[in-house]
C-alpha positions as CSV (number, residue, x, y, z in Angstrom):
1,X,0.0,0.0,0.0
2,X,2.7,2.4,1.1
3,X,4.6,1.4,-2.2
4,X,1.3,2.2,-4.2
5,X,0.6,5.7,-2.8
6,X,4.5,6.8,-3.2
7,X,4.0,5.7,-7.1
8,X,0.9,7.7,-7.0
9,X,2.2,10.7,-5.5
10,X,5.6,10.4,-8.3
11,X,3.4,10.2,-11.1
12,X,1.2,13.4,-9.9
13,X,4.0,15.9,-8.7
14,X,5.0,16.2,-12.7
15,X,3.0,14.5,-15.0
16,X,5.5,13.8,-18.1
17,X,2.9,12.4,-20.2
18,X,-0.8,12.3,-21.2
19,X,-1.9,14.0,-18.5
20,X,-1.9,18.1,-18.8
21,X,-0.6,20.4,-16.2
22,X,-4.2,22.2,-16.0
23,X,-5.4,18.6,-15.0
24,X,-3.3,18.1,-11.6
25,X,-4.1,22.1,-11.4
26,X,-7.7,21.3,-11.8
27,X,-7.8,18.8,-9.7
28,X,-6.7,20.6,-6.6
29,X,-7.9,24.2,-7.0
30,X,-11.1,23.5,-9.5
31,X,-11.4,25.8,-13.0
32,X,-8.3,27.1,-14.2
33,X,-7.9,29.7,-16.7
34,X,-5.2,31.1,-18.9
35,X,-4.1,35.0,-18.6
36,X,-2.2,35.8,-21.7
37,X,0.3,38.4,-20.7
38,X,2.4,38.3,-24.0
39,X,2.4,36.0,-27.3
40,X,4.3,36.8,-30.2
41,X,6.8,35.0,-32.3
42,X,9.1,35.2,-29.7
43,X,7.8,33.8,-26.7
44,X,4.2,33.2,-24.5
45,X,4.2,34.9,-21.0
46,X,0.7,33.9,-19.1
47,X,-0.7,33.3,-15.3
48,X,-3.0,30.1,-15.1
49,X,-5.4,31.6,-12.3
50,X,-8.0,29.4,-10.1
51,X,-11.0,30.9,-9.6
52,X,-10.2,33.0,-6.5
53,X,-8.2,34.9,-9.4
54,X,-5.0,33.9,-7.6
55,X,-2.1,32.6,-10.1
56,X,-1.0,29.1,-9.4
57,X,2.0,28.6,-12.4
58,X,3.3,31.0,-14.7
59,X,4.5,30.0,-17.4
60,X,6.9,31.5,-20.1
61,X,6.9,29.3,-23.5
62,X,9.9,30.1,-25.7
63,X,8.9,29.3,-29.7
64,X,11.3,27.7,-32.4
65,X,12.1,29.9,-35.5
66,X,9.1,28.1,-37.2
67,X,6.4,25.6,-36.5
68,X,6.4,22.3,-38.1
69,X,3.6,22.2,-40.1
70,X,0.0,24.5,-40.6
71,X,-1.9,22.8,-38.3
72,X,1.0,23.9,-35.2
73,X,0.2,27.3,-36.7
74,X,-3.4,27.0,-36.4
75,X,-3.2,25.7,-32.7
76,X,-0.9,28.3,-31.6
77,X,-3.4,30.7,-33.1
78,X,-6.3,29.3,-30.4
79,X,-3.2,29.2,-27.8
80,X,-2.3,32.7,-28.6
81,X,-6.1,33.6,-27.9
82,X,-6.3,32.5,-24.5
83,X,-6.4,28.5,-24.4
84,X,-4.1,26.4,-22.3
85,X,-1.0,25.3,-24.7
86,X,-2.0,21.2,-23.5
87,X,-5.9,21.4,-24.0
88,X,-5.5,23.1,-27.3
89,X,-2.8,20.4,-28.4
90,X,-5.2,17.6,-26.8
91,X,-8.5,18.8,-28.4
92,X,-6.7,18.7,-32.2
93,X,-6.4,15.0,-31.2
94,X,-2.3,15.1,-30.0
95,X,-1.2,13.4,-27.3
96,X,1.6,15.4,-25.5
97,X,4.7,14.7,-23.4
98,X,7.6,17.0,-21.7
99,X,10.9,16.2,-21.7
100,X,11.9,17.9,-18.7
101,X,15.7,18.8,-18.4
102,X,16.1,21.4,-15.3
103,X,14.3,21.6,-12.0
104,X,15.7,24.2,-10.1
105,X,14.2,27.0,-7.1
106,X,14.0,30.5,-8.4
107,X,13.9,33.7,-6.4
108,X,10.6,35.9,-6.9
109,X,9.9,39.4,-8.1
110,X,7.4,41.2,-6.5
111,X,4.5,41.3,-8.7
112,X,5.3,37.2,-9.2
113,X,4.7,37.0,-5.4
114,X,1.7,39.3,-5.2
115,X,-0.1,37.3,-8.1
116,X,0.9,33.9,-6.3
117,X,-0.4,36.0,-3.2
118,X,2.7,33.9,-1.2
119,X,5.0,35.5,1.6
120,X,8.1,32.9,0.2
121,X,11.1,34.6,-1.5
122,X,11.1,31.2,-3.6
123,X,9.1,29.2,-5.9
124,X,9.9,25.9,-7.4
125,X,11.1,26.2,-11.8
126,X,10.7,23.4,-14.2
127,X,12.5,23.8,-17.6
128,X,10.9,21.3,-20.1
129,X,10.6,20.9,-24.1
130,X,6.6,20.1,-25.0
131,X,6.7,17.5,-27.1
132,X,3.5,16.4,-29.3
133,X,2.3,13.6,-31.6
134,X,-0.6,12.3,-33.2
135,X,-0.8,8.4,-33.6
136,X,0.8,7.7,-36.2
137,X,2.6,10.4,-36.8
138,X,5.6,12.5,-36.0
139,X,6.6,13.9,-32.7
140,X,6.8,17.7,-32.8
141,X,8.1,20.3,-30.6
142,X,5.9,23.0,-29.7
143,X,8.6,25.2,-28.2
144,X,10.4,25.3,-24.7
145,X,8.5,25.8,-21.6
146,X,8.9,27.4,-18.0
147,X,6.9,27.0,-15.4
148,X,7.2,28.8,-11.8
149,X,4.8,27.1,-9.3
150,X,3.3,29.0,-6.7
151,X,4.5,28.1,-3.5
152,X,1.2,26.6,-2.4
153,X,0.7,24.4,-5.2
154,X,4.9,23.1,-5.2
155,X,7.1,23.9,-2.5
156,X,10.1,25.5,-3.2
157,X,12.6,22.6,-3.0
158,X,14.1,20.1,-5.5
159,X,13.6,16.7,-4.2
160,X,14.3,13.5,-5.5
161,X,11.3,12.8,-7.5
162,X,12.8,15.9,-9.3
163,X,16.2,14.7,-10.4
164,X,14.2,11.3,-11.7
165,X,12.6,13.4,-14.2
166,X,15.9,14.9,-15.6
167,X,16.7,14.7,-19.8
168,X,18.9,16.2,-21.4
169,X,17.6,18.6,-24.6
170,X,16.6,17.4,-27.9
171,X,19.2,19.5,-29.5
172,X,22.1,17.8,-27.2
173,X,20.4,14.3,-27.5
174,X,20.7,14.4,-31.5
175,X,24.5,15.8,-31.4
176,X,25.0,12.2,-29.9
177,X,22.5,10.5,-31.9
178,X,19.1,9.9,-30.4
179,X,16.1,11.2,-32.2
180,X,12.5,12.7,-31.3
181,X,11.1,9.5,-31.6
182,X,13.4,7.3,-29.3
183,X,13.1,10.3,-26.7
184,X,9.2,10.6,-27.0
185,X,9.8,6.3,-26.7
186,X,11.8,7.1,-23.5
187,X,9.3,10.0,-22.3
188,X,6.4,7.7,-21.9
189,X,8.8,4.8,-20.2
190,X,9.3,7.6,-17.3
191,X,13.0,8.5,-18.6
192,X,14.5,5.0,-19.0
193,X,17.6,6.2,-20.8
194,X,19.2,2.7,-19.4
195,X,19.5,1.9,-23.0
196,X,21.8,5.0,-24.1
197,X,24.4,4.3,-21.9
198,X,27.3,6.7,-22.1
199,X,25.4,9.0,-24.6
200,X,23.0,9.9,-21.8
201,X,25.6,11.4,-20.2
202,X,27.0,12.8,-22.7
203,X,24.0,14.8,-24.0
204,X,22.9,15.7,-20.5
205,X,26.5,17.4,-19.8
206,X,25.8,19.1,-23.4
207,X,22.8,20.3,-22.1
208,X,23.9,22.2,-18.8
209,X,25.1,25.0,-20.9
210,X,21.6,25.1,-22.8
211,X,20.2,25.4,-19.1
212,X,22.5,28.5,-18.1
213,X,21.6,30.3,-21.1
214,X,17.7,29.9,-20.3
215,X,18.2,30.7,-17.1
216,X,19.9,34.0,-17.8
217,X,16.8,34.8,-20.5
218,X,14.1,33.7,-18.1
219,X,15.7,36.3,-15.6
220,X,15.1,39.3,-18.1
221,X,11.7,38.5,-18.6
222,X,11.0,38.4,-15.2
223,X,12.8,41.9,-14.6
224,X,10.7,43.4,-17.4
225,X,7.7,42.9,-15.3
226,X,5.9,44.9,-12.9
């Protein structure tokens, strides 16, 4: 039993697959909605608020130089106007993943705090690619996402259950030659990269550079609020 619960608990502090953020959000603060702050070509800043209006996770999504196909474009489109990036993805019929590759604890502006209405100086930050695929078809990258959790909703602490869900980027993966559909594969097996071997490692220590860069750029964003 206590084995069961500690499973159940892993798979709901960060779902990785099939299951949408706005569902574990959902599920323990009732009707979330999506308020756009910014979405251009660039990058998606928005505040998924409960229904108190208090924000439980920004989010800032950072966009590739071009979508993959029309149909991205079109769902971006109904993202851009004020849907949740997962539901949009899951009502065109995609089933979605996140290849997660830093969890770290970031300190908060002031206006993060007052939307999270928290006291804490910290939040917990998860750095992940969103990854999508119809059946049968090719897995796609939407773009790369951040999302700070209010302090009520995650506390602001790595733990262990944390460093499990650790990847390294797609980028650094394919320099050592794994592709998007061996790491969706691995995504939905919960990160069993036993198979790579040394080019897990590899590609993960390629990808702690990647992580420093986003961190710096997810700091300027945050200072250009108010």
């Amino acid at each position: 039993m206590v084995e069961f619960l500690y499973k159940l608990e892993y798979m709901q502090h960060f779902p990785l697959k099939e299951k949408l953020h706005t569902d574990v959000l959902e599920g323990k603060y009732g009707p979330i909605e999506a308020q756009v702050l910014r979405h251009d070509k660039r990058v998606r800043m928005v505040h998924l608020i409960d229904k108190k209006g208090v924000s439980r996770t920004f989010a800032l999504t950072f966009f590739p130089e071009k979508f993959a196909s029309k149909e991205i474009e079109l769902i971006n489109l109904t993202i851009r106007n004020g849907q949740p990036i997962g539901k949009a993805f899951r009502e065109y019929g995609y089933i979605v993943r996140k290849n997660v590759y830093e969890v770290y604890v970031i300190e908060l502006p002031d206006w993060l705090k007052k939307a999270f209405k928290t006291k804490s100086n910290y939040a917990k930050a998860r750095i992940s690619e969103f990854y999508a695929k119809k059946k049968g078809g090719k897995p796609t990258i939407y773009g790369t996402v951040v999302e700070i959790y209010s302090p009520d909703f995650r506390a602001p602490m790595v733990n262990k259950h944390d460093i499990a869900q650790f990847s390294a980027s797609t980028k650094s993966f394919k320099k050592f030659g794994v592709g998007m559909f061996e790491i969706w594969r691995m995504i939905g097996q919960e990160n069993n990269y036993q198979g790579l071997g040394k080019k897990y490692d590899e590609a993960r220590n390629d990808t702690i550079k990647l992580v420093f860069e986003f961190k710096k750029r997810i700091q300027r964003y945050l200072k250009s609020q108010k």
